[in-house]
C-alpha positions, 0 to 999 in steps of 0.5 A, spaced: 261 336 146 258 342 147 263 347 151 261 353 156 264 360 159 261 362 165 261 368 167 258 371 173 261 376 179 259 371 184 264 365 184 258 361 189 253 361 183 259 360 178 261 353 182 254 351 183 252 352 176 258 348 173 257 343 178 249 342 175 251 344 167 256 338 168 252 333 170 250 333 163 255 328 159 255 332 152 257 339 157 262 342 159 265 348 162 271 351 159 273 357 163 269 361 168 270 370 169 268 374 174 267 380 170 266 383 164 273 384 161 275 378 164 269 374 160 271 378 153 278 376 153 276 368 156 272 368 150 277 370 145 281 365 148 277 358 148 272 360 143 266 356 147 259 353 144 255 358 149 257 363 154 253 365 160 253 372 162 250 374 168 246 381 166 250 385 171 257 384 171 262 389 173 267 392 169 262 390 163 255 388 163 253 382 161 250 386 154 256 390 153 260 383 154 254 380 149 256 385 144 263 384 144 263 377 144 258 377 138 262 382 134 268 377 136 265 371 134 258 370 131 258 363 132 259 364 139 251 363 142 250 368 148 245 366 153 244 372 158 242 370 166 238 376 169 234 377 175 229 382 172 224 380 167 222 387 165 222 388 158 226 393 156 232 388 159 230 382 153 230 388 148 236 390 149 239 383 150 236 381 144 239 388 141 247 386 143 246 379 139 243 374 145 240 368 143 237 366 150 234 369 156 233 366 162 231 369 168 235 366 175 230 363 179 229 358 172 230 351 174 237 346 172 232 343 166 230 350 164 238 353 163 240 346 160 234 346 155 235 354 154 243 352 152 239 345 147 235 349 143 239 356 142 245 350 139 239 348 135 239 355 133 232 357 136 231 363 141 229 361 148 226 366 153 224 364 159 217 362 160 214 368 163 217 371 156 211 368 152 212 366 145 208 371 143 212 377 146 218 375 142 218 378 135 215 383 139 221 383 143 226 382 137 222 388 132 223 393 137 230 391 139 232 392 131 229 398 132 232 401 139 238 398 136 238 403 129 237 409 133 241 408 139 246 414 141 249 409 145 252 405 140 255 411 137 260 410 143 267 406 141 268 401 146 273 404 150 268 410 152 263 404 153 269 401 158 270 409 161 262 410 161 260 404 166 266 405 171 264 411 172 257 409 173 260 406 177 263 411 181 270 410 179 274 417 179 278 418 172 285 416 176 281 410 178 279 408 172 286 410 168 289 405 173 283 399 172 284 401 164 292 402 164 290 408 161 292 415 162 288 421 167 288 425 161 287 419 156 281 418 160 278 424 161 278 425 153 274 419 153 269 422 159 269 428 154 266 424 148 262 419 151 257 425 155 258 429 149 255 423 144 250 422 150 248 429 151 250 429 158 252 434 162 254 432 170 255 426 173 249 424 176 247 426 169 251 420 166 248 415 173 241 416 171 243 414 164 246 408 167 241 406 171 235 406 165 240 402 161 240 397 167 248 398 167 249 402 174 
């Protein structure tokens, strides 16, 4: 029996996702999350075959949950659910450790084969993504993943640096993180330091070309 997480903030999508992957007999889902903090910490908790992972999730993006999950557990197969075909959206799924890559306007029969064959311990990209474009895919995420000021960030910045992409003030983001203001703006300090990002606009356009914000 191979057992899912789901986790994608619309709770639409997630029931129809349950009710089509458990059509299968061998699938099950175990747990489903509305946001990335929440997907972390299901996945720690039930420890699944698979975890689908919408691309933009709030509190933590589908790449950061990739990431973390990853590190957490290896075993885990992350399979990344995404609107955007854009390439530069593949690297850096493939840089945080996914094994899949499937585009959202995919058919039932593509999701349940792209869940087969990373369990076989393949790489699945979505038809559009062509064979050959994979190990182009996988050598430039090596690459983008060597020399990324981004992964010099600890994971507390990480979480600091999306929510204030998201336009959370510091109070806000101390209360979201049961953190203190100055604790927070500590964090802010490093992570643009670390960057080399001055304004918050600075910080946003930076969001925005990782496809965070």
């Amino acid at each position: 029996m191979t057992t899912i997480l789901l986790a994608d903030d619309h709770q639409v999508l997630r029931e129809a996702l349950r009710l089509l992957l458990e059509v299968q007999p061998d699938f099950r889902v175990v747990a489903e999350a509305g946001d990335g903090l929440e997907a972390v910490s299901l996945a720690e908790k039930h420890r699944p075959d698979v975890l689908l992972v919408d691309m933009m999730m709030p509190g933590l993006t589908g790449l950061e949950v990739a990431r973390r999950v990853k590190r957490l557990s290896p075993a885990i197969k992350v399979i990344v659910l995404s609107m955007y075909d854009a390439e530069n959206y593949v690297v850096e799924s493939l840089a945080a450790g996914a094994e899949g890559y499937v585009l959202k306007q995919s058919s039932t029969h593509e999701l349940v084969s792209a869940i087969r064959q990373v369990m076989g311990g393949t790489v699945y990209l979505s038809p559009s993504l062509n064979e050959r474009a994979v190990q182009a895919y996988i050598q430039r995420a090596q690459e983008a993943h060597s020399e990324d000021p981004f992964d010099l960030l600890s994971d507390r910045e990480r979480e600091v640096f999306q929510l204030a992409a998201e336009g959370l003030s510091n109070p806000q983001i101390a209360e979201r993180l049961s953190l203190s203001p100055r604790t927070v703006e500590m964090h802010r300090s490093h992570l643009m330091r670390k960057l080399g990002l001055k304004t918050q606009t600075d910080l946003v356009k930076y969001a925005i070309r990782r496809g965070i914000a």
